[in-house]
C-alpha positions in Angstrom: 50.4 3.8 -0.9 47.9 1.4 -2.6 49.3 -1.8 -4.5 49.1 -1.6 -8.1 46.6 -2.4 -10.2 46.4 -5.5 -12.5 43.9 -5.5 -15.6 44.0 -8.7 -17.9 42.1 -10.2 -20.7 41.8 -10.4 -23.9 42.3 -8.2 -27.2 39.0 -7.6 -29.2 40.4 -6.7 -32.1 43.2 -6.7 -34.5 45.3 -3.3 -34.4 48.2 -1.6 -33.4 49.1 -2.6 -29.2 48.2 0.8 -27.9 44.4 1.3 -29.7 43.9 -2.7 -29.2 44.4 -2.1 -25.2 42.7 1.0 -25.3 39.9 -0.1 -26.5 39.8 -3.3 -24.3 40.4 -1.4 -21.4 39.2 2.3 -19.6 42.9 3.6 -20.7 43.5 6.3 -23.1 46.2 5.8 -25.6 48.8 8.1 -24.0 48.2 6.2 -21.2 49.0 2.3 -22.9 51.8 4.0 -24.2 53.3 5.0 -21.3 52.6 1.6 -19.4 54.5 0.2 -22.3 57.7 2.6 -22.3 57.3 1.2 -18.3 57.9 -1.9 -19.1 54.3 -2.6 -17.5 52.4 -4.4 -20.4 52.7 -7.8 -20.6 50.8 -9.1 -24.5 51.0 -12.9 -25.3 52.8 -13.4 -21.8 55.9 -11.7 -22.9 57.3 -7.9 -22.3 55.8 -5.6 -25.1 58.1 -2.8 -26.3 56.6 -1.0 -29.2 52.8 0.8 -28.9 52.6 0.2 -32.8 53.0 -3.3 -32.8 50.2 -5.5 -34.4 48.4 -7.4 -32.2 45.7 -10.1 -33.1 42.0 -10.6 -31.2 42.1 -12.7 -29.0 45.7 -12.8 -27.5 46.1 -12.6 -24.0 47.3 -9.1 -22.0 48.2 -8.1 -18.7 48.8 -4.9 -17.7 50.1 -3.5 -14.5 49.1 -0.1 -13.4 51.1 1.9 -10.9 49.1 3.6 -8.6 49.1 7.5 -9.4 51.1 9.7 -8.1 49.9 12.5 -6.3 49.2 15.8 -7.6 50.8 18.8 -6.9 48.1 21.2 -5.9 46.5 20.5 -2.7 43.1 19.1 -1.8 40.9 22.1 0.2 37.4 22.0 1.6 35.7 24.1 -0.7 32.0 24.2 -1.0 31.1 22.5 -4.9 27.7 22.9 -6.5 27.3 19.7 -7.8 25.3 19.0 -11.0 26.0 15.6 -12.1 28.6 13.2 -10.7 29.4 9.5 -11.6 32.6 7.4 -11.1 33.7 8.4 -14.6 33.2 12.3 -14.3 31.7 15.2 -12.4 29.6 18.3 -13.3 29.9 21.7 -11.5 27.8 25.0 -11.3 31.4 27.1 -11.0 30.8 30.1 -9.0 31.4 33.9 -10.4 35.1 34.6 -8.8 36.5 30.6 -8.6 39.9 30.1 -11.1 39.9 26.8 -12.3 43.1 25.7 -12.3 46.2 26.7 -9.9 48.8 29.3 -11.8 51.1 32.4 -10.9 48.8 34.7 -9.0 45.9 31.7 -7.8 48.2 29.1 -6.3 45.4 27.8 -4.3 41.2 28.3 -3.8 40.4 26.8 -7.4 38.1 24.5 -8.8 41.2 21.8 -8.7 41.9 22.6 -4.8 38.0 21.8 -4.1 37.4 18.8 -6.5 40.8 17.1 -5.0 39.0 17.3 -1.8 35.7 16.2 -3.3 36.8 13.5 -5.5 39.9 12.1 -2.9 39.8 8.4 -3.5 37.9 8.6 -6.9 40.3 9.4 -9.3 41.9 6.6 -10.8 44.8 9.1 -12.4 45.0 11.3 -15.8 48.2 10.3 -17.2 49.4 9.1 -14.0 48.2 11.1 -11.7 45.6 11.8 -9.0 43.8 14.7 -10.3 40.7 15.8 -11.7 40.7 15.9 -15.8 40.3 19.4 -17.1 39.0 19.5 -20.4 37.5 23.2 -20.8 37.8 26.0 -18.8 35.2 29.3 -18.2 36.6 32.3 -17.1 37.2 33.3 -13.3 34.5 35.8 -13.5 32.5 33.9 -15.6 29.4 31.4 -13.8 28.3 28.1 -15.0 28.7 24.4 -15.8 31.9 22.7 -16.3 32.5 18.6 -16.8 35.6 17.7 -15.7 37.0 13.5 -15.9 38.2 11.2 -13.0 39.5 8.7 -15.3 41.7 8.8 -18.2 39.2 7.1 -20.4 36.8 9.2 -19.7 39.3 12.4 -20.3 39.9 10.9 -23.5 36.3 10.5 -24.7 35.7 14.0 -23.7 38.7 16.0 -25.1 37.1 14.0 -28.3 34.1 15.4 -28.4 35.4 19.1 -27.2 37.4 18.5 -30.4 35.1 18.0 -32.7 32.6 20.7 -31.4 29.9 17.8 -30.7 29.3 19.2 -27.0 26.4 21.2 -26.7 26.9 24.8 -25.2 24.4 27.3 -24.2 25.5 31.0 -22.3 23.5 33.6 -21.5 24.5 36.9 -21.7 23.5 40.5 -21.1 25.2 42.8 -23.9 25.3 46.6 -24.0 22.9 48.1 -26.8 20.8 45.7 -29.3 22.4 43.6 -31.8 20.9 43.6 -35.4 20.1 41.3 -36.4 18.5 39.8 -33.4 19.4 36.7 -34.3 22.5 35.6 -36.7 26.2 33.9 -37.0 29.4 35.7 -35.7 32.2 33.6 -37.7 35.7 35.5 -37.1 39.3 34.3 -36.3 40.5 34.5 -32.2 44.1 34.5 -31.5 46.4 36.6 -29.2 45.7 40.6 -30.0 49.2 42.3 -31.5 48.5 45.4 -29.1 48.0 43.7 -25.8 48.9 39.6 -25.8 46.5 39.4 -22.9 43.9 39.9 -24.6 42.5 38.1 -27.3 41.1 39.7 -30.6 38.9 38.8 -33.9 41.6 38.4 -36.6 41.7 38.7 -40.3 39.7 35.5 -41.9 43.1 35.1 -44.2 44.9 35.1 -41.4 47.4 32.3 -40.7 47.1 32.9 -36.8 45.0 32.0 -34.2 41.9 29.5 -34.4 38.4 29.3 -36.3 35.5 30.1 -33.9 31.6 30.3 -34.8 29.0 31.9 -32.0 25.4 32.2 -32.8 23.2 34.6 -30.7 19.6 35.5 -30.3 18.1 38.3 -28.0 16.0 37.2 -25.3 15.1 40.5 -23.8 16.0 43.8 -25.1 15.7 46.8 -22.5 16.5 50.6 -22.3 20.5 50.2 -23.5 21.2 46.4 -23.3 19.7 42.9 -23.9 19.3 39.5 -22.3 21.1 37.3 -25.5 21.7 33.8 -25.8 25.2 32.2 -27.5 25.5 29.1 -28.6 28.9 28.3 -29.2 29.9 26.1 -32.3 33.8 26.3 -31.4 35.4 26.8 -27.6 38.1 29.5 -27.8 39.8 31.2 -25.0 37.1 34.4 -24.7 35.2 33.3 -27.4 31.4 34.8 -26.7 33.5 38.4 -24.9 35.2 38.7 -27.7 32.6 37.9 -30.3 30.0 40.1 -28.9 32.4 43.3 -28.2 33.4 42.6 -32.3 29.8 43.4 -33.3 29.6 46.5 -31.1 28.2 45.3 -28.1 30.6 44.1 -25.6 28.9 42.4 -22.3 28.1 44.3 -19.3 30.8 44.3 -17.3 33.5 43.4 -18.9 36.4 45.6 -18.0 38.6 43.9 -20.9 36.5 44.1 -24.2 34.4 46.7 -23.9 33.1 49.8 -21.7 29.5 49.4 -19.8 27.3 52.5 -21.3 27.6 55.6 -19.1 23.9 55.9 -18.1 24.0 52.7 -16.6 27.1 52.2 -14.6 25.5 54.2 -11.6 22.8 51.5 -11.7 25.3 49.0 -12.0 27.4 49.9 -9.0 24.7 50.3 -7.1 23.9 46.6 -7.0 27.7 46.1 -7.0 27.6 43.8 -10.1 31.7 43.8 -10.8 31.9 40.8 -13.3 31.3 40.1 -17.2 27.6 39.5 -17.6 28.3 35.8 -18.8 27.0 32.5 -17.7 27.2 28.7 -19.0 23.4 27.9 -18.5 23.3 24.4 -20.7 25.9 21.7 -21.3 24.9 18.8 -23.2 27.6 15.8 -24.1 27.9 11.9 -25.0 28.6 10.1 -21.8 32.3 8.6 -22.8 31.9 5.7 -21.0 28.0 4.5 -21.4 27.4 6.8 -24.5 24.2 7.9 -22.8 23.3 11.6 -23.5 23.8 13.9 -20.7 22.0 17.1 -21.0 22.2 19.6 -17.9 21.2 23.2 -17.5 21.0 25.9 -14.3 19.6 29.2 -13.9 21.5 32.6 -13.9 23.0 33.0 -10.3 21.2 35.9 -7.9 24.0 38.5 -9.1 22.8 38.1 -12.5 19.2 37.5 -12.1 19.8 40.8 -10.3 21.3 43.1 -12.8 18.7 41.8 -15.3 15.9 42.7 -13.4 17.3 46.2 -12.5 18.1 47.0 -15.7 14.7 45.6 -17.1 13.0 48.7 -14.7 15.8 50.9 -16.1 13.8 54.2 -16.9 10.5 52.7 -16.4 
């Protein structure tokens, strides 16, 4: 195990312990605080004990860090498309099929497994620990980009801007039918449907459950019985775009949970063997946390994709 870390200096400005330290140094808040209940933060050359005690600029700190612990799920060699990648954070093109994060059913094969693997020796710990900093998550059958920190700083700074719907999102989608408008707003409620709670459903606007989500659409290519749209997400809800499009009538292709692909076309569709939602992350755009340089990424619908939108361009040519 490596020897612990020691960061020292001085505080920048006058505030509470934790934000003063946080701000002086690349650890979160939750992380300061921590150090402190540790017994690991040393401010004016004596012990601190309280995160909320005033602090002036210029006193002297010392901080030891632990080093982190390591994670429970495993590191596994597991091809990554790699977009972006710096010592703060890393950007993947997740594959159709790939779960994210370990859990009852996927205990191994996720996008943690492989970036433990990719990242061993990079991650200086969220909260403590070796692993890679999920701040969003895209569905397992859903393609696309995904940032993900290395540091706690840089979870921080992201979680931020996830929070107040700063990061720029782009999907592309194939729906069934034409939406009409072809452009507009959907601006409904999402929380856990009362029929089925593993599904998520558009809820009453007076309702006191579930979470405020905004996606704005435009069609792209409109064909015999669906269309090519683009979603720009405002909000980042758990099935947000599925769930939002299948609301308005026209669920995405595919999609075995919100909606039914139009008879006509699910001999076309199983002839190419396209078995996933038609739904893809194609741009990401967010404030680097750590050099606050603007980070704007985007990649092309994989061949499965590409595939069923050219088929069902010829549909009934």
């Amino acid at each position: 195990m490596s020897a612990e870390e020691i960061i020292s200096g001085t505080v920048r400005i006058a505030a509470r312990l934790d934000k003063a330290l946080a701000e002086a140094t690349q650890l979160s808040r939750a992380r300061v605080q921590a150090l402190i209940a540790e017994g690991q933060v040393e401010i004016g050359g004596h012990v601190a004990s309280s995160p909320s005690a005033k602090v002036d600029e210029g006193t002297v700190f010392r901080i030891a860090v632990p080093p982190a612990i390591e994670a429970t799920a495993k590191p596994q060699d597991i091809p990554l498309d790699v977009v972006f990648e710096d010592e703060h954070l890393i950007v993947v093109n997740k594959p159709a099929g790939m779960v994210v994060h370990p859990a009852a059913g996927n205990p191994d094969g996720t996008l943690v497994n492989a970036l433990l693997h990719h990242c061993r020796g990079q991650l200086s710990g969220i909260g403590g620990v070796a692993r890679p900093g999920i701040v969003h998550r895209i569905d397992k059958d859903t393609s696309g980009l995904l940032v993900v920190a290395k540091s706690d700083a840089a979870h921080e700074g992201l979680a931020a801007q996830f929070a107040d719907h700063s990061i720029h999102r782009r999907y592309l989608a194939v729906c069934s039918g034409h939406p009409k408008p072809v452009e507009g707003t959907i601006d409904e409620r999402i929380g856990r449907s009362e029929a089925n709670r593993k599904k998520m459903a558009v809820l009453d606007k007076k309702s006191s459950r579930g979470k405020h989500a905004v996606t704005h659409y435009k069609v792209l290519q409109a064909m015999e019985e669906s269309a090519v749209i683009e979603c720009r997400l405002e909000t980042g809800r758990t099935h947000q775009v599925r769930v939002h499009c299948a609301s308005i009538g026209h669920a995405l292709i595919g999609d075995q949970t919100y909606g039914k692909t139009p008879k006509r076309l699910k001999t076309l569709i199983s002839k190419i063997g396209f078995a996933r939602q038609a739904l893809h992350a194609a741009e990401l755009g967010f404030l680097h946390p750590i050099s606050r340089q603007t980070v704007s990424l985007s990649v092309p619908v994989p061949a499965d994709m590409a595939e069923l939108i050219d088929q069902l361009g010829r549909f009934n040519r």
